[in-house]
N, CA, C and O atoms as a CHARMM CRD file, in Angstrom:
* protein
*
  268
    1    1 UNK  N     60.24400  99.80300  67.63000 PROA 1      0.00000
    2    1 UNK  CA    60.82600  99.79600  68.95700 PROA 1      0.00000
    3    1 UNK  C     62.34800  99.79900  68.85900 PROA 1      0.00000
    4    1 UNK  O     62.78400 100.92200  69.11000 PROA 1      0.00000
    5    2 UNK  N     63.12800  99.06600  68.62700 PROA 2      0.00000
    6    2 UNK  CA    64.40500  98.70600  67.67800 PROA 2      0.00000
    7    2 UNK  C     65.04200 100.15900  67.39500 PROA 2      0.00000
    8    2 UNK  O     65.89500 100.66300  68.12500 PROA 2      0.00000
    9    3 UNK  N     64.52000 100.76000  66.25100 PROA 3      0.00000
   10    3 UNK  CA    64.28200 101.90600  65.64400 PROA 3      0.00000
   11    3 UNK  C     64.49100 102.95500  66.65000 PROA 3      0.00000
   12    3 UNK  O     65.51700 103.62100  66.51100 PROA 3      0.00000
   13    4 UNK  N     63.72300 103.22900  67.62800 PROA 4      0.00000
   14    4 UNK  CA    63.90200 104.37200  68.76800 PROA 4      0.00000
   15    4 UNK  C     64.51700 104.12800  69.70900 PROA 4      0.00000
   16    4 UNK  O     64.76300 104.99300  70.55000 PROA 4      0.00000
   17    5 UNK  N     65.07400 102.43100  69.84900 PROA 5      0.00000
   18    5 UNK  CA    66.32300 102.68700  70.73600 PROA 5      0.00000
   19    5 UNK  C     67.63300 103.00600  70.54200 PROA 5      0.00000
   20    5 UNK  O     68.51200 103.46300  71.27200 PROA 5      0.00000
   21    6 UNK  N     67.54400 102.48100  68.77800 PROA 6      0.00000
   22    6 UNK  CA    69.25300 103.17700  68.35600 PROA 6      0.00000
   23    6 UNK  C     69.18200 104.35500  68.09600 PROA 6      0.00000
   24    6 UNK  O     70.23300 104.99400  68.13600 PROA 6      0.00000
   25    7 UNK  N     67.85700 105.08600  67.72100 PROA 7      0.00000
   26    7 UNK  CA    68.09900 106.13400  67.32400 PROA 7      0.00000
   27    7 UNK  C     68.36000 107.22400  69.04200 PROA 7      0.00000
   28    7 UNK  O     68.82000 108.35500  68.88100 PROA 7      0.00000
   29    8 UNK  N     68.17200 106.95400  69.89200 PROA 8      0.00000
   30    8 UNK  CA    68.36100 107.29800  71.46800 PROA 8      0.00000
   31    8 UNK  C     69.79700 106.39600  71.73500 PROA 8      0.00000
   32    8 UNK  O     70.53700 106.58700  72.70000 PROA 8      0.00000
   33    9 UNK  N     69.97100 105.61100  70.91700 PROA 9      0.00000
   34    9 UNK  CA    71.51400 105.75900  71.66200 PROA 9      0.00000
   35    9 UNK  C     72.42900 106.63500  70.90100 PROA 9      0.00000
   36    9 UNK  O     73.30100 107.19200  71.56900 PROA 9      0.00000
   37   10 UNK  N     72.40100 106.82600  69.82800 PROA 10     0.00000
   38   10 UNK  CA    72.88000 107.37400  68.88000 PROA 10     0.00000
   39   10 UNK  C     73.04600 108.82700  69.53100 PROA 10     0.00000
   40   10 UNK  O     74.18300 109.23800  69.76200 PROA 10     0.00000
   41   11 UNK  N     71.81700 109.68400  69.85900 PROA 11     0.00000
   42   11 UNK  CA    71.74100 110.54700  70.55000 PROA 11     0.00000
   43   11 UNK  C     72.73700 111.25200  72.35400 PROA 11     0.00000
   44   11 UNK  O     73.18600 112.26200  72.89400 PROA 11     0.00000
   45   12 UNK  N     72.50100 109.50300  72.55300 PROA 12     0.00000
   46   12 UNK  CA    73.37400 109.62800  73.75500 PROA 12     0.00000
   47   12 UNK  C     74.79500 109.61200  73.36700 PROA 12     0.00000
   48   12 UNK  O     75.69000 110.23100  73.94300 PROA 12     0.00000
   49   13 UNK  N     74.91600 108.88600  72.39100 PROA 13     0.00000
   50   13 UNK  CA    76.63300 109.22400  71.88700 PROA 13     0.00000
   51   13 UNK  C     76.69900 110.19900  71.29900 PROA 13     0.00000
   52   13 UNK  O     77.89100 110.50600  71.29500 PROA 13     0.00000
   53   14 UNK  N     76.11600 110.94400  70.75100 PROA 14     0.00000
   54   14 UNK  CA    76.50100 112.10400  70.24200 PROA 14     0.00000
   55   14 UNK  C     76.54000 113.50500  71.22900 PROA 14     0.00000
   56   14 UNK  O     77.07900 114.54500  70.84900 PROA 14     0.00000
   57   15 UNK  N     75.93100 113.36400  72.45000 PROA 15     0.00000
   58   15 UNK  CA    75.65100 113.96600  73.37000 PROA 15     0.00000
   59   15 UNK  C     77.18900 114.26000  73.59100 PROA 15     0.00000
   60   15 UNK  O     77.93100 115.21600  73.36400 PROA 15     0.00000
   61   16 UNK  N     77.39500 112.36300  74.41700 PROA 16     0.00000
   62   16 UNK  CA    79.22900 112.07500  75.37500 PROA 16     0.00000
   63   16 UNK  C     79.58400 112.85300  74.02800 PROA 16     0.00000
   64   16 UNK  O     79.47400 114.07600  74.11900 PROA 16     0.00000
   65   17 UNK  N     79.92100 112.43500  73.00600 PROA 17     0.00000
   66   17 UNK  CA    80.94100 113.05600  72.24300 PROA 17     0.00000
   67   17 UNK  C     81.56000 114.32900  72.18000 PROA 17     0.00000
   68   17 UNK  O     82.75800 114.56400  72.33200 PROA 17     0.00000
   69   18 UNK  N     80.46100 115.29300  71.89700 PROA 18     0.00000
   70   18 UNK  CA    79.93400 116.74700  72.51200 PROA 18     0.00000
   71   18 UNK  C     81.17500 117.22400  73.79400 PROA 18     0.00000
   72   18 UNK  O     82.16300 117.94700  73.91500 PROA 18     0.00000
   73   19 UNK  N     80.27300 116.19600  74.64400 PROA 19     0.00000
   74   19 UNK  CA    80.81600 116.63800  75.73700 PROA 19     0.00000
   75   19 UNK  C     82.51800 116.33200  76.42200 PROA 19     0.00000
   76   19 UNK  O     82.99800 117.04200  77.30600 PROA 19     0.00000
   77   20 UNK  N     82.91700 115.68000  76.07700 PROA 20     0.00000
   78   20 UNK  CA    84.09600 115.01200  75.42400 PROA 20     0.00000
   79   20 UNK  C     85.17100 116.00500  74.97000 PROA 20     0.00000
   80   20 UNK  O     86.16600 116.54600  75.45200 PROA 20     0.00000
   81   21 UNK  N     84.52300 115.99000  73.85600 PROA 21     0.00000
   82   21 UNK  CA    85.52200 117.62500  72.87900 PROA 21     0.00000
   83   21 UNK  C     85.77100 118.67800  73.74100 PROA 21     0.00000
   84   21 UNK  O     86.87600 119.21900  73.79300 PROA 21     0.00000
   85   22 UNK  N     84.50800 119.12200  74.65400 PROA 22     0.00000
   86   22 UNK  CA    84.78600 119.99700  75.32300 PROA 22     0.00000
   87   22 UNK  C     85.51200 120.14600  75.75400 PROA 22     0.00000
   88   22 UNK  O     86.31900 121.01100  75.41300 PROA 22     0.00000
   89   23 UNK  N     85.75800 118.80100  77.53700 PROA 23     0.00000
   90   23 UNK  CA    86.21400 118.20300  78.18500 PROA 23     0.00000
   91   23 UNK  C     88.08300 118.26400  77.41800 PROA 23     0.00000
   92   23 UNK  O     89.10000 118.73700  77.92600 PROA 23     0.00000
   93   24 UNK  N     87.94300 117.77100  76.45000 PROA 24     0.00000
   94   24 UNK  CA    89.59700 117.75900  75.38900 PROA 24     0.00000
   95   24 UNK  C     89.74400 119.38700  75.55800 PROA 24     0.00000
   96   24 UNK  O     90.68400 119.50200  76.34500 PROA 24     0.00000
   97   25 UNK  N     89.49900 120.08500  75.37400 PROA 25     0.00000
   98   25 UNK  CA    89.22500 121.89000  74.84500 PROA 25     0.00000
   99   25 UNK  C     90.28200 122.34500  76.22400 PROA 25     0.00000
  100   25 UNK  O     91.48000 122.60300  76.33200 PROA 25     0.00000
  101   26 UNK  N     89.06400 122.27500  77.20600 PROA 26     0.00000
  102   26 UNK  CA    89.69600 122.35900  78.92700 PROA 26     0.00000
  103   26 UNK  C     90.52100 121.73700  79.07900 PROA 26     0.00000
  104   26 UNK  O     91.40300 122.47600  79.51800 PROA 26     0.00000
  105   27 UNK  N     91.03800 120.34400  78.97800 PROA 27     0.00000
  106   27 UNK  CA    92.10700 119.90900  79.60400 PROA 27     0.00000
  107   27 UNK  C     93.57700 120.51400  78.61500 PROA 27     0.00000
  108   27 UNK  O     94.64100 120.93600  79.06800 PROA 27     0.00000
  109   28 UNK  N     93.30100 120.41700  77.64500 PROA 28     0.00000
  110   28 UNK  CA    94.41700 121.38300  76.46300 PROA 28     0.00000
  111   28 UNK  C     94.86400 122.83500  77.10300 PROA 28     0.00000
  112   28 UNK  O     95.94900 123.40000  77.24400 PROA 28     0.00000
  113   29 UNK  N     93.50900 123.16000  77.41600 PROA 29     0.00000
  114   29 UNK  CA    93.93800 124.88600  78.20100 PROA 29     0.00000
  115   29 UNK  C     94.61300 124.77200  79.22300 PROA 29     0.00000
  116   29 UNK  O     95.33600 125.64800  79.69700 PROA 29     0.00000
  117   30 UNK  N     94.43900 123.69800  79.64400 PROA 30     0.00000
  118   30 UNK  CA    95.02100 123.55300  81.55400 PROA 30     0.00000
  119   30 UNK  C     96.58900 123.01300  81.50300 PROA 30     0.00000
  120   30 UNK  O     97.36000 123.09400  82.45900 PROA 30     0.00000
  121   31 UNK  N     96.98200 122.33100  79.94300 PROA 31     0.00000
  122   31 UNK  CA    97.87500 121.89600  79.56600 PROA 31     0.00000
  123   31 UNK  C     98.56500 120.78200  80.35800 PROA 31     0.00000
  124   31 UNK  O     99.72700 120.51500  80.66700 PROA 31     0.00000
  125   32 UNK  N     96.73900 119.97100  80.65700 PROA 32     0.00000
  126   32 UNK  CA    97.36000 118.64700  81.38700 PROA 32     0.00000
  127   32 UNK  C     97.08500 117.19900  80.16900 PROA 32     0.00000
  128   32 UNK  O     96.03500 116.61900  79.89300 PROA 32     0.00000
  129   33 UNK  N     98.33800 117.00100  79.71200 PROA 33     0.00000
  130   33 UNK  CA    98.40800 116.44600  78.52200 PROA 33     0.00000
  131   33 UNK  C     97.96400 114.94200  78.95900 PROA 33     0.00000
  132   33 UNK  O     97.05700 114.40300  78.32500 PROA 33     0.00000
  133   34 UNK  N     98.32700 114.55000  79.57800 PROA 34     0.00000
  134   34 UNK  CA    98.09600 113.14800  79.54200 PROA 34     0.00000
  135   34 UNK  C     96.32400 113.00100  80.02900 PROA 34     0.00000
  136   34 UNK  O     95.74500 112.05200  79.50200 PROA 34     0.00000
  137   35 UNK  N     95.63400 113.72800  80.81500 PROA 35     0.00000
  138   35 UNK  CA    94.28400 113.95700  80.79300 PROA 35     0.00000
  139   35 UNK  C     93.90100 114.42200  79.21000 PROA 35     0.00000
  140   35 UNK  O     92.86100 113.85700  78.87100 PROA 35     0.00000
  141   36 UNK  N     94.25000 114.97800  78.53200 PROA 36     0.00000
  142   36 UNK  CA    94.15200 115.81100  77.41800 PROA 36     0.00000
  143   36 UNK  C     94.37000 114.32900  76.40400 PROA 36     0.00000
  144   36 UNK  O     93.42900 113.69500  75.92600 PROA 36     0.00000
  145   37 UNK  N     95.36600 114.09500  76.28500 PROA 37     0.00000
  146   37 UNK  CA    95.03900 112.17200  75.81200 PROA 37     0.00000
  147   37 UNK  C     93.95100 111.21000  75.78700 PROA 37     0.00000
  148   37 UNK  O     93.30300 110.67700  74.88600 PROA 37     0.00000
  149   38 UNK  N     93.95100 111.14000  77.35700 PROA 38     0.00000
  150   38 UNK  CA    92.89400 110.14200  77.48800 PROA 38     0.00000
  151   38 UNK  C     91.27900 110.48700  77.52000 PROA 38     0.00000
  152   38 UNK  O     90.47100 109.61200  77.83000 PROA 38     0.00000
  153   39 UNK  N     90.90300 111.72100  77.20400 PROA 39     0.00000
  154   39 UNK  CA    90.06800 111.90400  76.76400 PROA 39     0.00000
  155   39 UNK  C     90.32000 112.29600  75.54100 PROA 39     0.00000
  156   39 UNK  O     89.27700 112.82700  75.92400 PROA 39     0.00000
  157   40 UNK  N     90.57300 112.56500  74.58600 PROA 40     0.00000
  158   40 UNK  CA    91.04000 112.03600  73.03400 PROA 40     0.00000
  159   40 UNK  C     90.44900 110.79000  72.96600 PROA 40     0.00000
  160   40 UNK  O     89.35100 110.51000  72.48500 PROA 40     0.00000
  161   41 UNK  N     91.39400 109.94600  73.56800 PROA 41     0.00000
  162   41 UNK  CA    90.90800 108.40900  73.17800 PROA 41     0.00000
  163   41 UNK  C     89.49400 107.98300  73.64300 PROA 41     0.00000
  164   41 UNK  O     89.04000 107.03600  73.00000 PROA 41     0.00000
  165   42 UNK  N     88.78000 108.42900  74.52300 PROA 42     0.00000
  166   42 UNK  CA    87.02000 108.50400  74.71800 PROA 42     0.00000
  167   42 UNK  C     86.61000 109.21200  73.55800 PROA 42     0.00000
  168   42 UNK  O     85.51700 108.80600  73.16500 PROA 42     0.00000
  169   43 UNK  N     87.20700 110.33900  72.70500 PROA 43     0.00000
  170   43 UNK  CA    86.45800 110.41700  72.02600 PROA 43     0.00000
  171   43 UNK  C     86.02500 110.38300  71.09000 PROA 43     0.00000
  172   43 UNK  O     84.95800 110.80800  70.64600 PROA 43     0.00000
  173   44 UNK  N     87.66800 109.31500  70.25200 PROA 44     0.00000
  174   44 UNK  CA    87.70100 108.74500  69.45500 PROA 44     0.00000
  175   44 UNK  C     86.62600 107.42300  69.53700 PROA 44     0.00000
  176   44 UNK  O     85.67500 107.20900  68.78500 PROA 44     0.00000
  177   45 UNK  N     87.15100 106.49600  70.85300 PROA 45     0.00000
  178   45 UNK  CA    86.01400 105.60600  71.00100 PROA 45     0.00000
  179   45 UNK  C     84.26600 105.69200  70.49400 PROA 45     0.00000
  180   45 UNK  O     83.54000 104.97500  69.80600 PROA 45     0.00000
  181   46 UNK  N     84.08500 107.02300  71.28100 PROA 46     0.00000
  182   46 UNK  CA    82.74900 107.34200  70.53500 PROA 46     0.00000
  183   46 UNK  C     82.04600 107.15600  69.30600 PROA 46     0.00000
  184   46 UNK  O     81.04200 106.58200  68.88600 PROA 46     0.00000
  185   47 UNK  N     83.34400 108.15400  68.74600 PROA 47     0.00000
  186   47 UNK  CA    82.90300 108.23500  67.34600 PROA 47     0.00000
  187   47 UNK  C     83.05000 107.01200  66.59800 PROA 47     0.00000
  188   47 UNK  O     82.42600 107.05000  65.53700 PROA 47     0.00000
  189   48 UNK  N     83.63500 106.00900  66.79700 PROA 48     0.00000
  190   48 UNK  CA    83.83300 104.22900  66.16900 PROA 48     0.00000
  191   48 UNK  C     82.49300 104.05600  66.45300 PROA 48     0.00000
  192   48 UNK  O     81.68600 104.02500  65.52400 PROA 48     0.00000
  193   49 UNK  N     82.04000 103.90700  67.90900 PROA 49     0.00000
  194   49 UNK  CA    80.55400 103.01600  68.20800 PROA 49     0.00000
  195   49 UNK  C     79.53800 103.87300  67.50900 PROA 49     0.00000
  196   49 UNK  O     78.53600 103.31500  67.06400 PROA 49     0.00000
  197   50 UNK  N     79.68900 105.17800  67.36400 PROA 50     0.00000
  198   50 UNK  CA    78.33900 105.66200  66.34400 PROA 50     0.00000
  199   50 UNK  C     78.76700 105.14800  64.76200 PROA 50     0.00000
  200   50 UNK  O     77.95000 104.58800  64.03000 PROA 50     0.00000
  201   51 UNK  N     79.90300 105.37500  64.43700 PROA 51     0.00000
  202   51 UNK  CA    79.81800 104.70200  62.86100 PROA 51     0.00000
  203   51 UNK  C     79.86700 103.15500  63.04600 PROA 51     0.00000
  204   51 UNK  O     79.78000 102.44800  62.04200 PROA 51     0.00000
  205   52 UNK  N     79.98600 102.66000  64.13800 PROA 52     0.00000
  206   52 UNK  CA    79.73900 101.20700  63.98200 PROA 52     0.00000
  207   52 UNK  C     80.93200 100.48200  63.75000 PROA 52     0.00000
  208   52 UNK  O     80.85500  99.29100  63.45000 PROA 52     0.00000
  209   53 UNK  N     82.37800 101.23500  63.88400 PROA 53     0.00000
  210   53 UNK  CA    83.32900 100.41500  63.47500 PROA 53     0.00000
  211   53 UNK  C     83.87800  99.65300  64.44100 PROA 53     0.00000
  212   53 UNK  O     84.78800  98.85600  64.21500 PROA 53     0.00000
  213   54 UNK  N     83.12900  99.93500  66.08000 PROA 54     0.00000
  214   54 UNK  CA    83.73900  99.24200  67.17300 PROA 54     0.00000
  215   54 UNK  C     82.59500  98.86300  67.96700 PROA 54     0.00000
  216   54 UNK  O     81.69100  99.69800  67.96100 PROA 54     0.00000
  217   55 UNK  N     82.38200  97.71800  68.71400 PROA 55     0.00000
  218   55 UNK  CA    81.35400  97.23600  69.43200 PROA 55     0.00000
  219   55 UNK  C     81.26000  98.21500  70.84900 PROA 55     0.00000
  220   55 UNK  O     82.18100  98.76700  71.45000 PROA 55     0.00000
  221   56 UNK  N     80.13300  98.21200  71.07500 PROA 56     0.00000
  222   56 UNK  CA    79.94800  99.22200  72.23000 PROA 56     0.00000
  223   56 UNK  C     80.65500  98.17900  73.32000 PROA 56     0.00000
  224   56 UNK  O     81.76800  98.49500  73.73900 PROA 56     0.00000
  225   57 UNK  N     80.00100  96.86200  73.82400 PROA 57     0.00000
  226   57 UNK  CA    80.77500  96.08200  74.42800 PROA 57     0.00000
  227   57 UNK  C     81.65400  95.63500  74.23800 PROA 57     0.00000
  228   57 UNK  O     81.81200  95.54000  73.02100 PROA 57     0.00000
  229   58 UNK  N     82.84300  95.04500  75.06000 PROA 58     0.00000
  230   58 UNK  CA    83.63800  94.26200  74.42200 PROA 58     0.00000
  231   58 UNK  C     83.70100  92.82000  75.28100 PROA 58     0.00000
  232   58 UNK  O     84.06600  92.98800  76.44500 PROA 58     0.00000
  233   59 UNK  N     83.52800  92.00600  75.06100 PROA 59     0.00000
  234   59 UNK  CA    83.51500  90.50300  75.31000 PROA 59     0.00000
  235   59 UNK  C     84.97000  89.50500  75.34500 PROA 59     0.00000
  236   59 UNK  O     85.84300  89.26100  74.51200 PROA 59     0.00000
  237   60 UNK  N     84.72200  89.09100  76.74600 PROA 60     0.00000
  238   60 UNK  CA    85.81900  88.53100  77.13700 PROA 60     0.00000
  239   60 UNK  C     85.71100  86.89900  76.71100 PROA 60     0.00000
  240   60 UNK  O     84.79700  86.23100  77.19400 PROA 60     0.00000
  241   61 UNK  N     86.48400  86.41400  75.97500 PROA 61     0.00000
  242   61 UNK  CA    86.21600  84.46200  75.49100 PROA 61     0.00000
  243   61 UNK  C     86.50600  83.84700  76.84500 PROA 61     0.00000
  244   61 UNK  O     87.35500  84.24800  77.64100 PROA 61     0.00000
  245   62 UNK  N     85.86600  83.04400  76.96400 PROA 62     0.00000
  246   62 UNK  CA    85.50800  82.55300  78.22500 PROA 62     0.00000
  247   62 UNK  C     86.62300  81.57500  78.10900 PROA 62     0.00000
  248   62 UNK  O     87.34200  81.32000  79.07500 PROA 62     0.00000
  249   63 UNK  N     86.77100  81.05200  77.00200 PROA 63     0.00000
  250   63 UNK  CA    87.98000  79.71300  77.36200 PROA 63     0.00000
  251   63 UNK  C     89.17800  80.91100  77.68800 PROA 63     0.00000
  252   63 UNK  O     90.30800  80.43500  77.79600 PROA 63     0.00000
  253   64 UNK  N     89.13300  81.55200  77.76200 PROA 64     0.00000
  254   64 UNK  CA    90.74800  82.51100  77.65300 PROA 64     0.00000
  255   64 UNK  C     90.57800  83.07200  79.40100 PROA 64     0.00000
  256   64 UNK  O     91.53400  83.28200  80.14700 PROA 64     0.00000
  257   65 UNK  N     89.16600  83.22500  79.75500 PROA 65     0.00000
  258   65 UNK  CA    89.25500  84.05200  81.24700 PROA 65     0.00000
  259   65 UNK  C     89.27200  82.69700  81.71000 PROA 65     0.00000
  260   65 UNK  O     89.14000  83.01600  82.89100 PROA 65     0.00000
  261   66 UNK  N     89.32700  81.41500  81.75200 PROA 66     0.00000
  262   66 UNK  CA    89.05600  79.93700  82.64900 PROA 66     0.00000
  263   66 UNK  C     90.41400  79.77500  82.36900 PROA 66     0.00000
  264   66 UNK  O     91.01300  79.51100  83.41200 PROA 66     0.00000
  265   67 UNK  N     91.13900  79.82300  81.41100 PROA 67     0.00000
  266   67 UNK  CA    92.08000  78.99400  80.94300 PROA 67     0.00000
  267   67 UNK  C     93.88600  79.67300  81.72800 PROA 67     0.00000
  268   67 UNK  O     94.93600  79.08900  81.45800 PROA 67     0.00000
C-alpha cells in the first residue's frame, strides 16, 4: 500500500515537473522574466521532493508561531 502511494506521488511530481519546464519554455518566449524565475524555482522545488532532498511539507515550530 505504502509502495503505490509513493510510487503515484512520484508520478504526480514528475508529471508538475513536466509541466513546469514547459510552463519555464513559454514564459522565456514571452520574455516575462520574473514569471520565467518563479517558475524555475517550482521546478527546482520539484525536483528536491522527488530526490528527497526537501520535505514536501514544511512545518511551522509551534513555540516560534505562539511565541
Amino acid at each position: 500500500m505504502r509502495q503505490s502511494f509513493t510510487r503515484r506521488r512520484t508520478e504526480t511530481l514528475d508529471y508538475m515537473q513536466t509541466m513546469l519546464g514547459q510552463l519555464r519554455t513559454m514564459a522565456e518566449a514571452e520574455r516575462c522574466d520574473m514569471l520565467t524565475y518563479l517558475i524555475e524555482m517550482a521546478y527546482v522545488e520539484a525536483s528536491d521532493i522527488i530526490r528527497g532532498e526537501r520535505p514536501a511539507r514544511v512545518q511551522v515550530d509551534q513555540r516560534k508561531r505562539l511565541g
